[in-house]
C-alpha positions in Angstrom: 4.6 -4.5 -1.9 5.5 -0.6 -1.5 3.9 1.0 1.1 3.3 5.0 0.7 2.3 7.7 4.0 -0.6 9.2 4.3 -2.7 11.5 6.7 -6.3 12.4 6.3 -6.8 16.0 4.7 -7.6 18.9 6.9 -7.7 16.4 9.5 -10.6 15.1 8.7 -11.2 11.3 7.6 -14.4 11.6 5.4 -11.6 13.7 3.1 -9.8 10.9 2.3 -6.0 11.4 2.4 -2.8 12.9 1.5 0.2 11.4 0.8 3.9 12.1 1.8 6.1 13.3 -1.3 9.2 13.2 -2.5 9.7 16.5 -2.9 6.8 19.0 -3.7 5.0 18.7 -6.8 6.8 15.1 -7.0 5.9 11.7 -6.9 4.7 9.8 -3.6 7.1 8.5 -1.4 7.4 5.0 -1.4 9.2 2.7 1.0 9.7 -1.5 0.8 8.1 -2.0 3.9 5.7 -0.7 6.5 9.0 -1.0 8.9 10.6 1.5 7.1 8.2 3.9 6.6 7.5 3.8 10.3 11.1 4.3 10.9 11.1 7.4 8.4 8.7 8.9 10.4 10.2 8.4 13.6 13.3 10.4 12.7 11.3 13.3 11.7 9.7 13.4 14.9 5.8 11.5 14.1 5.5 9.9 17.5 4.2 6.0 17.8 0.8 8.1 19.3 0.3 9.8 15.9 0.1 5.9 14.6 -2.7 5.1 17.4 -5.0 8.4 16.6 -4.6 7.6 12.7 -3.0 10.7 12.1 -0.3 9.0 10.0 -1.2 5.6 8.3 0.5 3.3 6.0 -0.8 2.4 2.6 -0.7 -0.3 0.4 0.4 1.3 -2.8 -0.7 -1.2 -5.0 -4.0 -1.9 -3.9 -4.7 1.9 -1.6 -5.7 -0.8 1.7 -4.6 0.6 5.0 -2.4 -1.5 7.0 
């Protein structure tokens, strides 16, 4: 399973969502597990809260579920 970022757009669920990219214009940024995405985000300063409001959530690539 990968597991790509995303946030809803504008801030507002009913949008659906965006998703973290490589670089801009590139592809999405996949990790290997939701561990490591979570710790990606950590070090560039997402706080756990931001996981608790649903500002950030994690992604199944493969299937577009949130974990």
């Amino acid at each position: 399973m990968k597991i790509k970022v995303g946030r809803p757009i504008e801030g507002i669920s009913l949008n659906g969502l965006e998703y973290l990219l490589e670089e801009e214009g590139g592809n999405e940024m996949l990790f290997d597990t939701p561990e490591a995405a979570k710790e990606f985000l950590i070090t560039q300063g997402i706080s756990e809260e931001d996981f608790d409001n649903c500002s950030v959530v994690l992604v199944d690539a493969d299937t577009n579920e949130i974990l």
